[in-house]
N, C-alpha and C positions, 0 to 999 in steps of 0.2 A: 504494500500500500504506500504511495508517496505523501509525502510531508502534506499536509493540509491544517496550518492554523487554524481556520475557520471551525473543519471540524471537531479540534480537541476543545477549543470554545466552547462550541454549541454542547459539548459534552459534559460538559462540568455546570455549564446554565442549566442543563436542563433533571440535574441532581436539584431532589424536591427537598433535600437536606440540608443544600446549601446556603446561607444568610441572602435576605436581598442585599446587604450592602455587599457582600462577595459577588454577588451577582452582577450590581451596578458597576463595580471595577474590571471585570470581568469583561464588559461592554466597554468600558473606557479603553482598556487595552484593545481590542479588537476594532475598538475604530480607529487609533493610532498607528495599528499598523498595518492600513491601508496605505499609510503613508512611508514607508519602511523599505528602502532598496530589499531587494528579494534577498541576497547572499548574507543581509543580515537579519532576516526572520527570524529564524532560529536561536540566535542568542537575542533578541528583544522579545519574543513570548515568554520565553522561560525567566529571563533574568531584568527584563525590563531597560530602562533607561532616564538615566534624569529624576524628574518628578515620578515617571509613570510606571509603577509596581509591575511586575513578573508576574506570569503565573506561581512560580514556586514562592515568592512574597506573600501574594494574596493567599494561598493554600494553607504556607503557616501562621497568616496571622488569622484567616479563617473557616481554615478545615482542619487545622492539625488533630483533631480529636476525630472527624467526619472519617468512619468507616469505609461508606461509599466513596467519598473523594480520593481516601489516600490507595482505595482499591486498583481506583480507575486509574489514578497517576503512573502507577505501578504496571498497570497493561499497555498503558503509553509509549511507557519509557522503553518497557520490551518491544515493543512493536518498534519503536526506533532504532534501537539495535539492530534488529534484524533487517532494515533497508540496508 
């Protein structure tokens, strides 16, 4: 499966577990980087830039305890691997 930010987004929004303000961030990133040269997606999803939190920021400020999130992170990440 090739890299698609969008989709590990919509993945983690649509965890009915997850806070709205995790969510609203969630969304802040994913509009940001529409704006993102392509070669650097991958390190601004995950680690962010600037002001604008990472995936793995917002996860532990608010998923770190979320079952499902740290489930899914973890199929992610294997899934990345394996590209």
């Amino acid at each position: 499966m090739p890299f698609n930010p969008q989709e590990i987004l919509d993945a983690f929004q649509n965890l009915e577990s997850l806070s709205p303000e995790a969510k609203d961030k969630l969304t802040s990133l994913n509009n940001n980087l529409k704006y993102v040269a392509p070669e650097l997606i991958k390190e601004r999803l995950f680690y962010g830039y600037k002001s604008q939190p990472g995936l793995c920021y917002i996860l532990q400020e608010h998923a770190a305890e979320n079952k499902e999130a740290i489930e899914l992170y973890a199929e992610i990440m294997n899934n990345l691997d394996k590209d």
